[in-house]
KEMIKE-190214 format. One line per 10 residues: number of its first residue (from 0); their letters; for each residue x, y, z of N, C-alpha, C. Coordinates in steps of 0.1 Angstrom, whole numbers, plus 5000, padded with zeros to 4 digits. Each point is the difference from the previous one (the first is absolute). Layout:
REM residues N
NUM> A> X/Y/Z/X/Y/Z/X/Y/Z; ...
END
This chain:
REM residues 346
0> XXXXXXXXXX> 5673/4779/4742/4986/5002/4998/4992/4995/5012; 5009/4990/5009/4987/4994/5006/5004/5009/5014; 5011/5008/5002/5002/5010/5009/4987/5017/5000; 4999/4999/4984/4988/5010/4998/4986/4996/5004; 4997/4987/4994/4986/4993/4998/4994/5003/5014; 5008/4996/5013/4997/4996/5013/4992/5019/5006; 5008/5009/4994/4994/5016/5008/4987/4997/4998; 5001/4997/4983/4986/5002/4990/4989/4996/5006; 5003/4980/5002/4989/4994/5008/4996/5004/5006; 5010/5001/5010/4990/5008/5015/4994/5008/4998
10> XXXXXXXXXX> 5006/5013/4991/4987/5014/5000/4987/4996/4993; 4999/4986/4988/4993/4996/4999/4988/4993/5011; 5010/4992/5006/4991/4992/5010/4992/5011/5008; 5009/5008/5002/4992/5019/5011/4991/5001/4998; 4999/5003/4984/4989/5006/4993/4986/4994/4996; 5007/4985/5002/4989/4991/4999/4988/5000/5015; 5012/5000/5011/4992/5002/5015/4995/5009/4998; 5004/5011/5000/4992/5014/4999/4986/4998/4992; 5000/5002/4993/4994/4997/4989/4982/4993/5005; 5006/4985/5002/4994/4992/5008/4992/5004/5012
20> XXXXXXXXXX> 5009/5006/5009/4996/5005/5012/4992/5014/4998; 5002/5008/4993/4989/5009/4995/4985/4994/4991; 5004/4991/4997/4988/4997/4995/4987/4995/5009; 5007/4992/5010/4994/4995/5014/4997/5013/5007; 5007/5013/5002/4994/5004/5013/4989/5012/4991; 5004/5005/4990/4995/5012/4994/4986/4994/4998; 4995/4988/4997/4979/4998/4998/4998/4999/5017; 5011/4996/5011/4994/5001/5014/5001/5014/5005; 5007/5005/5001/5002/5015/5000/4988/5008/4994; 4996/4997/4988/4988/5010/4990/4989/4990/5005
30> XXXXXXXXXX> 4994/4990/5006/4993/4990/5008/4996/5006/5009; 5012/5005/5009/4996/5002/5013/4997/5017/5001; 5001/5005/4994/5001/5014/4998/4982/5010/4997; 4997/4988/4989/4984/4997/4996/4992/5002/5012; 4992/5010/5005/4988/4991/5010/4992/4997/4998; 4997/4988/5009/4993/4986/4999/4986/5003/5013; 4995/4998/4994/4982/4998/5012/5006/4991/5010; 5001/5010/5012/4997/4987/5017/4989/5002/5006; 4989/4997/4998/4989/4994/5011/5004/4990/5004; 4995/5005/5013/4999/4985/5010/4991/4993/4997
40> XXXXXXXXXX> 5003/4984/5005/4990/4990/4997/4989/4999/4993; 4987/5009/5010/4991/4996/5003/4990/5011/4986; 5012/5015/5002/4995/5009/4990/5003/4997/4986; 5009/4988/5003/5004/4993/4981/4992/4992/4995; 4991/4991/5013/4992/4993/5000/4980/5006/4992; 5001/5011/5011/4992/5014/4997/4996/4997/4984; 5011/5011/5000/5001/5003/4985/4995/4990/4990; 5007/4987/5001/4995/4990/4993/4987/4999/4998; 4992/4998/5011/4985/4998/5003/4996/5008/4990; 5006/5016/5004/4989/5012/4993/5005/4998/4983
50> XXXXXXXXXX> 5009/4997/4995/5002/4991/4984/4990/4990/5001; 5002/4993/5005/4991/4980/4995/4982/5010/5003; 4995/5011/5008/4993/5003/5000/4995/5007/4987; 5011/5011/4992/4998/5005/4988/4998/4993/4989; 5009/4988/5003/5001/4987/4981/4989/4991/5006; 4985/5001/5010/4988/4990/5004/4991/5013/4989; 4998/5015/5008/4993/5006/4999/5002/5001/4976; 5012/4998/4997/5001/5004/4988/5000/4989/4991; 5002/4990/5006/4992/4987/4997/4988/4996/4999; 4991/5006/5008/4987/5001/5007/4993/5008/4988
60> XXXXXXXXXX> 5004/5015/4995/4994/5010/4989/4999/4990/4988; 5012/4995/4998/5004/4998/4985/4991/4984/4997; 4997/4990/5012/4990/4991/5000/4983/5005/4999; 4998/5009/5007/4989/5005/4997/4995/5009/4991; 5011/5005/4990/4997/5003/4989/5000/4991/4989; 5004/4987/5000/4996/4991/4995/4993/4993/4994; 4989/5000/5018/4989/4994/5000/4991/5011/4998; 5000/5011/5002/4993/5011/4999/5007/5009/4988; 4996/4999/4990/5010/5011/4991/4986/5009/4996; 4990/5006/5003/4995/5005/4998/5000/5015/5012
70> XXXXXXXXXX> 5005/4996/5005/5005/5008/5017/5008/5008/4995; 5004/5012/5009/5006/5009/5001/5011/5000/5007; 5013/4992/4998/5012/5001/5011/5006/5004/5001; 5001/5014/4990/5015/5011/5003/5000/5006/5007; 4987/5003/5008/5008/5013/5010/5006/4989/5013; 4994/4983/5004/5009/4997/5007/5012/4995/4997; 4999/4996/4984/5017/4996/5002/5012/5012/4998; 4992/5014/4996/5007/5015/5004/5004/4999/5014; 4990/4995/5011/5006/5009/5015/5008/4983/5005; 4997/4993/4993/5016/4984/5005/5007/5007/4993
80> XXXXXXXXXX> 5000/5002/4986/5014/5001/4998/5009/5020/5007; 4991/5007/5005/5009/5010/5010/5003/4996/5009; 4991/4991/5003/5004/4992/5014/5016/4991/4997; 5002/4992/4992/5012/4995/4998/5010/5011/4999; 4998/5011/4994/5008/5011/5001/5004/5006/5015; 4988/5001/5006/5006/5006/5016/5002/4989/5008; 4999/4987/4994/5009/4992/5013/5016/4997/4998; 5001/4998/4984/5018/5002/4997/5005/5008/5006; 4994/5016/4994/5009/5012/5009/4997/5000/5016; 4989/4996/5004/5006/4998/5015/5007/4989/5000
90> XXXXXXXXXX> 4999/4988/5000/5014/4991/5001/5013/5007/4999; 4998/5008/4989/5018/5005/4999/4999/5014/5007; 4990/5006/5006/5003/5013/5014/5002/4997/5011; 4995/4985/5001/5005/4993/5017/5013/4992/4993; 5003/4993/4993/5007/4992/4998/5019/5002/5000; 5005/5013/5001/5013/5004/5006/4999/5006/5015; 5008/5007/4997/4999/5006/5017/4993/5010/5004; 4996/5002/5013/4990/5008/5006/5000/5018/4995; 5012/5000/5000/5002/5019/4994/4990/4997/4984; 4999/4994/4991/5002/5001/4990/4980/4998/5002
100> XXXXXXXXXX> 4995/4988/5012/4989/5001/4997/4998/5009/5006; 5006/5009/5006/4992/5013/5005/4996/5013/4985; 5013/5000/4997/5000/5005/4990/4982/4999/4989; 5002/4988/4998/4992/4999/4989/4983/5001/5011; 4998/4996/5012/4990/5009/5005/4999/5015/5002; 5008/5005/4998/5000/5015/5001/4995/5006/4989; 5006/4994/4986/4995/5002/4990/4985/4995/4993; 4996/4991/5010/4986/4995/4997/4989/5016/5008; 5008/5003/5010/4996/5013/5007/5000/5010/4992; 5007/5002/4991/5000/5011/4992/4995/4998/4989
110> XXXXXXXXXX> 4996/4991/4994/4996/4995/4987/4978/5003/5007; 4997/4996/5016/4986/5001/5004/5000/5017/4998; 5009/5002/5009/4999/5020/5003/4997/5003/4983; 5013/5001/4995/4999/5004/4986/4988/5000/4996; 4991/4989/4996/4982/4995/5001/4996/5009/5000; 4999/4998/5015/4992/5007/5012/4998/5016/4995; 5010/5007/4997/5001/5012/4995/4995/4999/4989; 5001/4997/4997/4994/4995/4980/4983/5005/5003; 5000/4992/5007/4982/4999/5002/4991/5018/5007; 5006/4998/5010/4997/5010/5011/5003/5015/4992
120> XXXXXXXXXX> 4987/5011/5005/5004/5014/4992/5013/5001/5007; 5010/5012/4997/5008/5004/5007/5005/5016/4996; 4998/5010/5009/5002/5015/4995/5015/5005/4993; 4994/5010/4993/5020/5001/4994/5008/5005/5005; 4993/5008/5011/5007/5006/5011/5011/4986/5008; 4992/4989/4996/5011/4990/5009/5005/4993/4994; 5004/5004/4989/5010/4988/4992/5013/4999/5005; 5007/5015/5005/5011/4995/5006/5000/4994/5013; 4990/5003/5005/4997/4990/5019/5007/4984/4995; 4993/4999/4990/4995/4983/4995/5014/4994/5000
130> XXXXXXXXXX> 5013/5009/4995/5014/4994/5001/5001/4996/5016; 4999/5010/5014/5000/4992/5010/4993/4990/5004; 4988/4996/4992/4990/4987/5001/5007/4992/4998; 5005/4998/4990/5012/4991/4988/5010/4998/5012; 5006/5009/5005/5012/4998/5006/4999/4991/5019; 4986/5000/5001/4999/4989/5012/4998/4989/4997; 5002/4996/4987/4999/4983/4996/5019/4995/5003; 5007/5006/4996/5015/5001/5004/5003/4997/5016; 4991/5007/5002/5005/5005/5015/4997/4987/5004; 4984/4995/5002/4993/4992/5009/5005/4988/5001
140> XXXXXXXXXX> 5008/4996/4986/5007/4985/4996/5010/5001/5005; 5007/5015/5000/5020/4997/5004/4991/4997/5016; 4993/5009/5008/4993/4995/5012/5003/4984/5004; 4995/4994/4992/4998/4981/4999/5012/4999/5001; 5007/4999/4983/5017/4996/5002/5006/5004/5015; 4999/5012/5005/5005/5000/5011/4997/4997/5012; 4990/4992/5001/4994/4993/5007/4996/5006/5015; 4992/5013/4995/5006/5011/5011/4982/5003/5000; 4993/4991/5010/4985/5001/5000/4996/5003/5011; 5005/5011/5010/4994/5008/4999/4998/5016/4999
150> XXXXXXXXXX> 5007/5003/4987/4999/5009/4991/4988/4999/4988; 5004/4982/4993/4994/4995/4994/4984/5006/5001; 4995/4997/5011/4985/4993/5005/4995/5017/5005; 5009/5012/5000/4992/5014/4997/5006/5007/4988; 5009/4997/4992/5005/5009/4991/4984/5007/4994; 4995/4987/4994/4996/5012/4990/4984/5001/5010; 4995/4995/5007/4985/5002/5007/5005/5014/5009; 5011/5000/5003/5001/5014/5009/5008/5009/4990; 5013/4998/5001/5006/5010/4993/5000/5005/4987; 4994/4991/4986/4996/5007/4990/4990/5004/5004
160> XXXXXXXXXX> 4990/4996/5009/4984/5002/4997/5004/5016/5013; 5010/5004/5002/5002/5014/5001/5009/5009/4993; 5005/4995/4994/5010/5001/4990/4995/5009/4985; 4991/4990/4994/4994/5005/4994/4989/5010/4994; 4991/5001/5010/4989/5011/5002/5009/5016/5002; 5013/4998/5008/5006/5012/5003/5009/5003/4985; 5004/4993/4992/5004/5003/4990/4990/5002/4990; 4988/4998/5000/4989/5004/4991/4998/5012/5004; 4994/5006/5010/5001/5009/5006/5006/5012/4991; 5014/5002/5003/5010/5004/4994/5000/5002/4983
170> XXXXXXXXXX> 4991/4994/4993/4998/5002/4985/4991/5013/5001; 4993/5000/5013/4989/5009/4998/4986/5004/4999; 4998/4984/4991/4985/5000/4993/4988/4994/5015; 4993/5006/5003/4992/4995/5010/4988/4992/4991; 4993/5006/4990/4989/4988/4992/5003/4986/4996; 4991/4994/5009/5000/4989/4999/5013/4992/5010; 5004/5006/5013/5012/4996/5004/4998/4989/5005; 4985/4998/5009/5002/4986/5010/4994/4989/4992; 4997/4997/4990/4996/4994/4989/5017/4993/4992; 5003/5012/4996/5020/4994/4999/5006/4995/5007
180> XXXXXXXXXX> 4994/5006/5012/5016/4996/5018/4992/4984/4997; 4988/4996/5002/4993/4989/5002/5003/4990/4991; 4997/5006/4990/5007/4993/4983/5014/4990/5001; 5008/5011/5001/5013/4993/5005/5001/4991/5009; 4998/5004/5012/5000/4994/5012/4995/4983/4998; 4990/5002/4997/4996/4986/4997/5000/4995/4991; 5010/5003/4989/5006/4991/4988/5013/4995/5011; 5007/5013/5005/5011/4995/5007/4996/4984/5009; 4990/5000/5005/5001/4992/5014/4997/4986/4990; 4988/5004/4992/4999/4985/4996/5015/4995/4987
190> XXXXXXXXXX> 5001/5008/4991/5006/4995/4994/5017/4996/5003; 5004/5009/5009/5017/5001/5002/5000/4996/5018; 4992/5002/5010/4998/4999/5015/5002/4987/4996; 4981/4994/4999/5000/4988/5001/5003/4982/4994; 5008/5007/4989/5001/4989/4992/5018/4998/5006; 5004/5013/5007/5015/4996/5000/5004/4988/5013; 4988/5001/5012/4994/4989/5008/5007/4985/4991; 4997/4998/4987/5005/4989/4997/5014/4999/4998; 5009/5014/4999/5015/5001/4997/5002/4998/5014; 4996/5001/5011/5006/5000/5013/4998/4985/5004
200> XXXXXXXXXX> 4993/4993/4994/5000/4985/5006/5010/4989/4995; 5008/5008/4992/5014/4998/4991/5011/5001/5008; 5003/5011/5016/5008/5002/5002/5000/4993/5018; 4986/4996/5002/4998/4997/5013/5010/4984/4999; 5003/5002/5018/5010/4987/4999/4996/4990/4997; 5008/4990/4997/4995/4986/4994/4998/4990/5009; 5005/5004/5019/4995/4990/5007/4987/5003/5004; 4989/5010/4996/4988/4999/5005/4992/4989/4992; 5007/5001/4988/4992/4988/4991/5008/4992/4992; 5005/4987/5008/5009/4988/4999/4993/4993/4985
210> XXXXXXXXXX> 4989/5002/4997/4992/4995/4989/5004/5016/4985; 5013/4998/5001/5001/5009/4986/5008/5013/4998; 4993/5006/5017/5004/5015/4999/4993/5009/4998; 5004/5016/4993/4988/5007/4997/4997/4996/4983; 5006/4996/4993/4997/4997/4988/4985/4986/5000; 5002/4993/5009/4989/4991/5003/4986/5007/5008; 5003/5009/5008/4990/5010/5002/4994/5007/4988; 5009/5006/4991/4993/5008/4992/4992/4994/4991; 5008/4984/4992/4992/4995/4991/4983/4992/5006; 5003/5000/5011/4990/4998/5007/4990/5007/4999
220> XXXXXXXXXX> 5004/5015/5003/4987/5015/5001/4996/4999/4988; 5006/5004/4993/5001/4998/4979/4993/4992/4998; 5004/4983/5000/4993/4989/4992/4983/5003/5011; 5002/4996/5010/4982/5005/5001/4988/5009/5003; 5007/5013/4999/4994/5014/4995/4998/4995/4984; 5006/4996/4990/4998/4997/4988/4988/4989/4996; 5004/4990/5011/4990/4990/4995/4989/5004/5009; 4997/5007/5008/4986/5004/5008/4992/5010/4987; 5010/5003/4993/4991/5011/4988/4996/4994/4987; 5007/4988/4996/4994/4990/4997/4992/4988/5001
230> XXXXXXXXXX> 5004/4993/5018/4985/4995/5003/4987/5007/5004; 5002/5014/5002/4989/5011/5001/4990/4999/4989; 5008/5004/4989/4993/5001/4988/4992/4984/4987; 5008/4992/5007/4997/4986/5000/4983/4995/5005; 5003/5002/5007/4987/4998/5016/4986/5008/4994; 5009/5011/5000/4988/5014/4994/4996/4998/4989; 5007/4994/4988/4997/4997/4989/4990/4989/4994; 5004/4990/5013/4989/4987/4999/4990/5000/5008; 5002/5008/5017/4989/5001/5005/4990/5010/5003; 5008/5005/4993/4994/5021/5007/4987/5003/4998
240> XXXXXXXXXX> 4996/5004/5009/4985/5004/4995/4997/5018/5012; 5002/4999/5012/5001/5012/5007/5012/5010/5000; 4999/5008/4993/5008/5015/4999/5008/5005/5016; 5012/5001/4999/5008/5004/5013/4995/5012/4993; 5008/5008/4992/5003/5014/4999/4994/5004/4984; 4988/5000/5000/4996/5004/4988/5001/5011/4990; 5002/5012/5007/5004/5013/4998/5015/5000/4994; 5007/4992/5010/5015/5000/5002/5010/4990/4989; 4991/4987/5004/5008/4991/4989/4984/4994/5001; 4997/4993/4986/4987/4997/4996/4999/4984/5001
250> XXXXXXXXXX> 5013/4997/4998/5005/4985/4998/5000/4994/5011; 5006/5010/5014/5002/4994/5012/4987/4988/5010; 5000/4993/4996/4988/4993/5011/5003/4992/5015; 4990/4998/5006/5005/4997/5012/5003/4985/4997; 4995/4994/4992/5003/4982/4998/5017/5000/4998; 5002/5010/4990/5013/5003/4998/5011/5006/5009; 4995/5003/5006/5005/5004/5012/5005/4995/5015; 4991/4993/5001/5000/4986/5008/5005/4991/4996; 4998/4996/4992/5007/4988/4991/5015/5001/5000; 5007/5012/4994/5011/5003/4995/5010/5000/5016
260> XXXXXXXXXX> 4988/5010/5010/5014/4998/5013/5001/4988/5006; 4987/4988/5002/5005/4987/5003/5008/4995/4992; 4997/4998/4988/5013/4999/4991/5013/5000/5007; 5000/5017/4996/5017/5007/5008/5005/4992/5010; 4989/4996/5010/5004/5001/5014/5005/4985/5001; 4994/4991/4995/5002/4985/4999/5015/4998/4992; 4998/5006/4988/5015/5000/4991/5015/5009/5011; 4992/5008/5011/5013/5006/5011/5007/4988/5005; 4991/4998/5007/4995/4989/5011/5009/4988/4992; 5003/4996/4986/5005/4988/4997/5015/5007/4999
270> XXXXXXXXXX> 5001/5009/4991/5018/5010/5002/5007/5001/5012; 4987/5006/5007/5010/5006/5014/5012/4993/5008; 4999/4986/4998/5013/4994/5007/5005/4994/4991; 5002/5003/4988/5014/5001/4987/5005/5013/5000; 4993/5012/5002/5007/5014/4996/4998/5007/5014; 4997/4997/5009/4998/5011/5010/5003/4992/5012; 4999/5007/5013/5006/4998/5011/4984/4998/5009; 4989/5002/4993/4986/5002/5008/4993/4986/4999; 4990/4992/5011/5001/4991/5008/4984/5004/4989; 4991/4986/5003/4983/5001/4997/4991/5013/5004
280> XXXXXXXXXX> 5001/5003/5009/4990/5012/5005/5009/5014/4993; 5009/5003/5002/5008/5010/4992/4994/5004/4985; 5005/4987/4993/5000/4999/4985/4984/5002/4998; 4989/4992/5004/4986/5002/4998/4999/5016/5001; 5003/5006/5012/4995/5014/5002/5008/5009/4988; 5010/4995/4998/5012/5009/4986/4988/4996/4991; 4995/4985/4997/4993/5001/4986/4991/5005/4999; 4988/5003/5011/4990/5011/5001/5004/5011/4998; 5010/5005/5007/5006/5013/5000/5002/5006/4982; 5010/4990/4997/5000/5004/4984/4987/5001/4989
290> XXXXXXXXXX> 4990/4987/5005/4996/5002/4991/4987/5009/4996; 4997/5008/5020/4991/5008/4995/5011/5014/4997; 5009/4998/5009/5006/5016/4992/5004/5002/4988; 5007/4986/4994/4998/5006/4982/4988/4999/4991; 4985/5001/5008/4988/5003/4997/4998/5017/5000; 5007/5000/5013/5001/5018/5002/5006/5009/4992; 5009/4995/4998/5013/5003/4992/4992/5004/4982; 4998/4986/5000/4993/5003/4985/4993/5008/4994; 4988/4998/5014/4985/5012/4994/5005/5017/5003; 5013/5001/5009/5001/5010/5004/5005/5010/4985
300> XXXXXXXXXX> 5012/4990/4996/5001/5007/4987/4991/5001/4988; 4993/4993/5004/4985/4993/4987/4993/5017/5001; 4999/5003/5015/4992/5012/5003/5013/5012/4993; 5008/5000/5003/5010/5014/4989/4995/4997/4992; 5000/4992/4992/4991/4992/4982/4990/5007/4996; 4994/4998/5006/4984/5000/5004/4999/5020/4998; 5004/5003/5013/4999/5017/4998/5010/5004/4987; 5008/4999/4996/5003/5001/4990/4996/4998/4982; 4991/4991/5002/4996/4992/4988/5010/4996/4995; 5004/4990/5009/5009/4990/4988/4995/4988/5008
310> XXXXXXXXXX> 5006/4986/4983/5002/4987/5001/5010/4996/5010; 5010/5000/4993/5014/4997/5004/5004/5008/5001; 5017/5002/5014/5003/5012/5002/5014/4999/4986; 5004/4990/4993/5004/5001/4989/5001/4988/4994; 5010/5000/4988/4999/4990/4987/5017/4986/5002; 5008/5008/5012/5010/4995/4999/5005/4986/4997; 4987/4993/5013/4997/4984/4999/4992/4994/4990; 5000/4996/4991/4990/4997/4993/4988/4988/5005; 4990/5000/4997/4987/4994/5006/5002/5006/5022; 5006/5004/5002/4999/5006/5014/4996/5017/4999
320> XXXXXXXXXX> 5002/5005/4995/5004/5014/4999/5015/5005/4999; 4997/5013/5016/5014/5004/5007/5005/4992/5006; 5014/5005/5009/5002/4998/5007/4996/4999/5014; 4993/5014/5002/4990/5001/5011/4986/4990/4999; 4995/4995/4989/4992/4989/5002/5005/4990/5007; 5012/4993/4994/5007/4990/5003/5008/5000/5018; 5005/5013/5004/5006/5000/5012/4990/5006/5009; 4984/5002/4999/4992/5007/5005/4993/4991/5018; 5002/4988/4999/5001/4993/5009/5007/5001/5010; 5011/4995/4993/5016/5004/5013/5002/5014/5009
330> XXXXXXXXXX> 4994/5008/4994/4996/5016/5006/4997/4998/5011; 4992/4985/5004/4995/5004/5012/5008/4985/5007; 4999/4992/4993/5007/4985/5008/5013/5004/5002; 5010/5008/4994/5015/4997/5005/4999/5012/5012; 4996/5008/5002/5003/5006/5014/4995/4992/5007; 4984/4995/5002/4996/4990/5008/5009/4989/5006; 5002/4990/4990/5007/4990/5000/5014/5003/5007; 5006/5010/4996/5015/5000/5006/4996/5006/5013; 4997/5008/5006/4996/5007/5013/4992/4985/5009; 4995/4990/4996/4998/4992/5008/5013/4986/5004
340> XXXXXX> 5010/4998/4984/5011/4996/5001/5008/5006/5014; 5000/5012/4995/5010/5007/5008/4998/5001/5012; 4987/5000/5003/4997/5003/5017/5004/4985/5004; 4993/4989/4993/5002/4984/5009/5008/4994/4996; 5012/5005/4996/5011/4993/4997/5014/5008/4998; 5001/5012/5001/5011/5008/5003/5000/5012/5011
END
C-alpha cells in the first residue's frame, strides 16, 4: 500500500503546485493584459486640477441653490454635468496609448464634419462626392500615425482641395457648383484639417518637451481654449456692457473679451513650465495667442449660425449644444498653437 500511496502523493502534491501556481499567475497575466492610463506626471497632475475644478464648480451650483432656491440652476448644472462627461472620456482618449488617442480624435473629426453637413445646404448631385469628404478623415489621421508631416501639413489644403472640385465636376451638375466646391472645402479645413493639428502633437518627439511630451502639449491647448470660453463668458456676463460683434454673437462684449484672454494668458503663464517646454515670454504670447483665436474661432461659427438661423449647431451636448459649439474654438487655437510649438521647439 505504502509502495502505491507514494505515485499518488506526488501527483497530488503536482496538482496542488499547479493549481497554486495558476492561481498566482492567471489574475497577473488578465492584470497586465487590461490597459491601464499612463500620463506622465505632470498630465496626471493636470487632470486632477481639472476634477478638484469640476467637484468646486458643482459644489459651488448646489450651495447656491440653497441659498437661492428661487433661482434658476438647471441649465448650469446641465453644462457641469456634460462637462464631467467630456472630461472622463478625454481622460480615457489620452489615457492609453497614442494610436488609440488618435483614433478617438479622428472620430471627434467626423462626429464635427458629420454636423457640419447636417447644417449646411448640400446639392443631390453631390451626395456621392460627400463619401470622398468622409474618406479624408481616414487619410489625414493614418497621416499623424505615420508621422509623415510633410504630407500631413498639404494633404487635404492642396490635394483634396484639388481633388475634389475635379470629382464634382465629373457628376456634371454646374448649379450652384462654387457654393459646394466652397461648402466642402471649408468644412474640410476647419473641421478634419485643423482639429487634426491636435492628433499631430501626439506624435511629435518627447525630447522637445521634457515637461510631459505631446500629451502635456495637447492638454495644455484643450484645458485653455476651454477655460478662455468660459472665462470669456464669465467676464462678459458680470461685466459686459460694449458689444464686440453684435450682428454675429449678441452676447460677445469687449469687457468679456479682455477679461477672458488676461485670464487665458495669466493661467498659460502659470502651466507653461509643468506641461510645456516654453520659458515667460513664449507662454504669455501662446496665452494671447489662444485666447483671442478661440474668440475667432467662436464667432466664426456663431456667423454659419447666424446665416443659417440657428441656435445651436446641435443637441448632442446637453446645456452646450453640438459638437461644433463645443470644438468651435480649437478651429482656430490648435493649428495656431501647434505651428508655433513646432517652429520653436522642433
Amino acid at each position: 500500500m505504502s509502495n502505491e500511496a507514494g505515485p499518488v502523493r506526488k501527483t497530488l502534491d503536482a496538482s496542488q503546485q499547479a493549481i497554486k501556481k495558476t492561481i498566482e499567475v492567471v489574475p497577473r497575466k488578465v492584470n497586465e493584459a487590461i490597459p491601464k492610463p499612463h500620463f506622465p506626471e505632470a498630465v496626471g497632475y493636470a487632470f486632477l486640477g481639472a476634477y478638484l475644478i469640476l467637484m468646486f464648480a458643482t459644489a459651488l451650483v448646489w450651495v447656491r441653490k440653497r441659498i437661492y432656491p428661487e433661482r434658476d440652476y438647471s441649465e448650469l448644472k446641465l453644462r457641469i454635468k456634460t462637462w464631467w462627461i467630456i472630461v472622463v472620456l478625454t481622460t480615457f482618449a489620452l489615457g492609453f496609448n497614442t494610436y488609440f488617442s488618435i483614433f478617438c480624435l479622428a472620430f471627434l473629426s467626423f462626429l464635427a464634419f458629420k454636423e457640419y453637413l447636417s447644417l449646411v445646404p448640400t446639392r443631390r448631385a453631390d451626395h456621392r462626392v460627400l463619401l470622398w469628404a468622409y474618406l479624408a478623415i481616414p487619410i489625414q489621421y493614418l497621416l499623424v500615425g505615420a508621422e509623415w508631416y510633410g504630407v500631413f501639413i498639404i494633404f487635404i489644403p492642396v490635394y483634396w482641395f484639388l481633388f475634389m472640385p475635379m470629382r464634382m465636376v465629373l457628376v456634371g451638375e454646374t448649379k450652384g457648383f462654387l457654393a459646394a466646391v466652397g461648402t466642402l472645402q471649408w468644412g474640410l479645413m476647419t473641421c478634419v484639417f485643423s482639429l487634426s493639428h491636435m492628433a499631430y502633437l501626439l506624435v511629435l518627439p518627447a525630447t522637445g518637451n521634457p515637461n510631459g511630451g505631446g500629451v502635456a502639449l495637447l492638454f495644455y491647448l484643450v484645458f485653455l481654449t476651454q477655460f478662455n470660453d468660459v472665462a470669456q463668458y464669465v467676464w462678459g456676463k458680470r461685466f459686459g456692457r460694449v458689444k464686440v460683434t453684435p450682428s454675429v454673437s449678441p452676447n460677445k462684449t469687449i469687457e468679456g473679451l479682455v477679461g477672458g484672454v488676461m485670464t487665458t494668458t495669466l493661467l498659460a503663464l502659470a502651466m507653461a513650465p509643468w506641461l510645456t517646454p516654453m520659458g515667460h515670454v513664449q507662454a504669455l504670447a501662446v496665452g494671447v495667442l489662444i485666447g483671442f483665436g478661440g474668440f475667432i474661432g467662436d464667432v466664426t461659427i456663431s456667423a454659419i449660425k447666424r446665416d443659417l438661423g440657428l441656435k445651436d449647431s446641435g443637441s448632442l451636448l446637453p446645456g452646450h449644444g453640438g459638437i461644433l459649439d463645443r470644438i468651435d474654438s480649437l478651429t482656430f487655437t490648435a493649428p495656431v498653437f501647434f505651428h508655433v510649438i513646432y517652429f520653436l521647439y522642433y
